[in-house]
C-alpha positions, 0 to 999 in steps of 0.5 A: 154238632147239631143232631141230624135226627129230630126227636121227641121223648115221653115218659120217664127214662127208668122205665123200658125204652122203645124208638119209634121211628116215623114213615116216609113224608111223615112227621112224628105229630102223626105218632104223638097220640100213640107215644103218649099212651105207650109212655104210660109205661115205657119211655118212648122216643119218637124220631123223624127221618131226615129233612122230615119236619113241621118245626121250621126252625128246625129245617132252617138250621140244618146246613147238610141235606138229607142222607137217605143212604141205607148205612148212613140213616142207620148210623144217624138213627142208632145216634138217637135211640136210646141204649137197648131200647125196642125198635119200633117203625111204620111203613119204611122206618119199619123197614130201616128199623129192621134193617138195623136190628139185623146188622147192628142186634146189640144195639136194639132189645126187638123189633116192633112194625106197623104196616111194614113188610120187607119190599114195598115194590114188587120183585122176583118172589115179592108180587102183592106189592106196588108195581114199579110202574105205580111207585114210579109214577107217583115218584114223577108226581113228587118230583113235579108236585111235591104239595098234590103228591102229599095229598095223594099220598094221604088219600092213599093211606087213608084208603080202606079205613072205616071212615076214610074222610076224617081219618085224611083229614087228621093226616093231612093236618100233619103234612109238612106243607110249610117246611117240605125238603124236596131232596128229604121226599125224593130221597126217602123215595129212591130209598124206599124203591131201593130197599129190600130187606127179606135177607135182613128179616129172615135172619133176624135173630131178636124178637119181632112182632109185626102189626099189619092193617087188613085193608092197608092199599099201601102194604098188603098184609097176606104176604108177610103173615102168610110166610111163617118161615120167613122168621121162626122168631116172627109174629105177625098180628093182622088188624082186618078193620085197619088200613096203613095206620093202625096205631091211629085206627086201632090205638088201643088193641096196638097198645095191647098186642105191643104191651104184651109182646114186650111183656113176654120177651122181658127177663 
């Protein structure tokens, strides 16, 4: 049976592994540079979120759609992932990667986010977030225009970074503009609306570090480090230069701050 998730490794399986789980419409070309300079140390494998890929082969060998059922994406996911390997995600599949860790604690060492945060709309108690009434818009927009609403998307990622052109250019390079799943961008969507994993987060019972970006317009960084009780095992690093992708803005203080959260949480 052919894998439903899409991976690539890095680095030699002796050493400590960390699955690194892509975001919402974005391949895992995004996250190589950064993969590779982790896999210096760990071995790191990065995986795509379903029907999420820029290998046209790939997309046009898969027969079943895209499942962006919270439980099922979990299952699909925890197939991938290396045995007790650290769980790393970005915007949502930080989100699904908590998600995980919480439900499913033996199966993942800790938990590592970038630019994640327990809601990306807001709700009841959950205000610096986007309102229901922007996600939804930019939802119709992927439902009407999935090649202007990537853009879109890139233009808002970008947002806030020190130099925003090229930082979209680079992201741009990696849209799946040749193999897009329509049913993979609206799924991740009405997941992404969906989720709300404060419960999950706060009952988190494994090490867990999360890197926010200072000017991130897509996740605001206040609420999360704010709340310090949210989790007494939480550590929050707040990168105040960065905007939705510190990984890439701020490679190496990223590499630094995970190297030694991992470092301090090893026997």
């Amino acid at each position: 049976m052919r894998a439903r998730i899409e991976t690539e490794a890095f680095g030699s399986s002796s050493n400590q592994a960390i699955f690194m789980v892509s975001g919402w419409a974005m391949p895992k070309e995004v996250m190589r540079s950064f993969a590779l300079r982790l896999s210096q140390r760990f071995y790191v494998v990065v995986a795509n979120l379903p029907g999420i890929s820029l290998d046209e082969q790939w997309i046009s060998r898969s027969r079943i759609g895209p499942n962006y059922d919270i439980d099922a994406l979990s299952e699909q996911l925890i197939d991938a992932a290396p045995k007790g390997a650290w769980w790393m995600g970005w915007s949502l599949g930080g989100m699904v990667s908590v998600y995980v860790a919480a439900r499913r604690s033996s199966q993942v060492l800790g938990v590592i986010t970038l630019s994640a945060s327990p809601s990306f709309i807001q709700r009841e108690g959950w205000e610096k977030a986007m309102t229901v009434d922007d996600f939804d818009a930019f939802a119709a927009l992927i439902e009407q225009s999935p090649e202007e609403g990537l853009k879109r998307f890139v233009l808002l990622q970008a947002k806030g970074a020190e130099n925003e052109r090229a930082l979209a250019k680079q992201l741009q390079a990696c849209l799946p503009m040749k193999t897009l799943n329509r049913a993979a961008l609206v799924g991740g969507l009405r997941l992404l609306k969906s989720l709300d994993v404060r419960r999950e987060w706060s009952l988190l019972d494994l090490p867990n570090l999360h890197l926010l970006g200072g000017k991130d317009a897509l996740v605001s960084s206040q609420s999360l480090a704010q709340q310090t009780d949210m989790n007494p095992l939480q550590q929050c690093v707040v990168l105040s230069n960065c905007a939705h992708q510190p990984f890439l803005e701020e490679e190496d203080a990223c590499v630094r701050h995970i190297e030694s959260f991992i470092d301090a949480h090893t026997p």
